[in-house]
Steps between C-alpha positions, in 0.01 A plus 500: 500500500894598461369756230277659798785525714694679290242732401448597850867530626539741227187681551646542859840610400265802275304600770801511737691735287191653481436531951859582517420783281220616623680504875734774347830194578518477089466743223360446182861525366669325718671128391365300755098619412578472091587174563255321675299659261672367194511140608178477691342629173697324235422169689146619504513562099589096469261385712224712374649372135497153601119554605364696180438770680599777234375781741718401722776474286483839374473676850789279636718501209496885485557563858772260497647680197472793699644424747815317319530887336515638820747228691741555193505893557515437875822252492662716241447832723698281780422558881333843635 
């Protein structure tokens, strides 16, 4: 049950960073949208993990390692 929680909290932190996006608020660069991404994801990637479910590991674990990349280049570039 707990595990199904988390799951969707972070699948709601994605898909928020995601809306906020798509509303024009966030860029694709921007801090705040890399990481949502990055935790919502990387959470994802352990509960998909804990499941078995290697598909799901894959797509999760890349996008969060994606989107770690790009949170690094964005807090090293500093504020706009």
């Amino acid at each position: 049950m707990i595990v199904q929680v988390i799951s969707l909290v972070s699948a709601c932190i994605v898909l928020f960073a995601f809306f906020r996006q798509q509303q024009g608020a966030w860029q694709a660069t921007d801090v705040a949208y890399l990481a949502c991404n990055f935790v919502g994801t990387a959470v994802l990637t352990v509960v998909a993990w804990i499941g078995a479910q290697w598909g799901f590991v894959l797509v999760e674990a890349v996008w969060a390692g994606v989107s770690f990349r790009g949170l690094l280049r964005a807090l090293r570039r500093g504020p706009a």
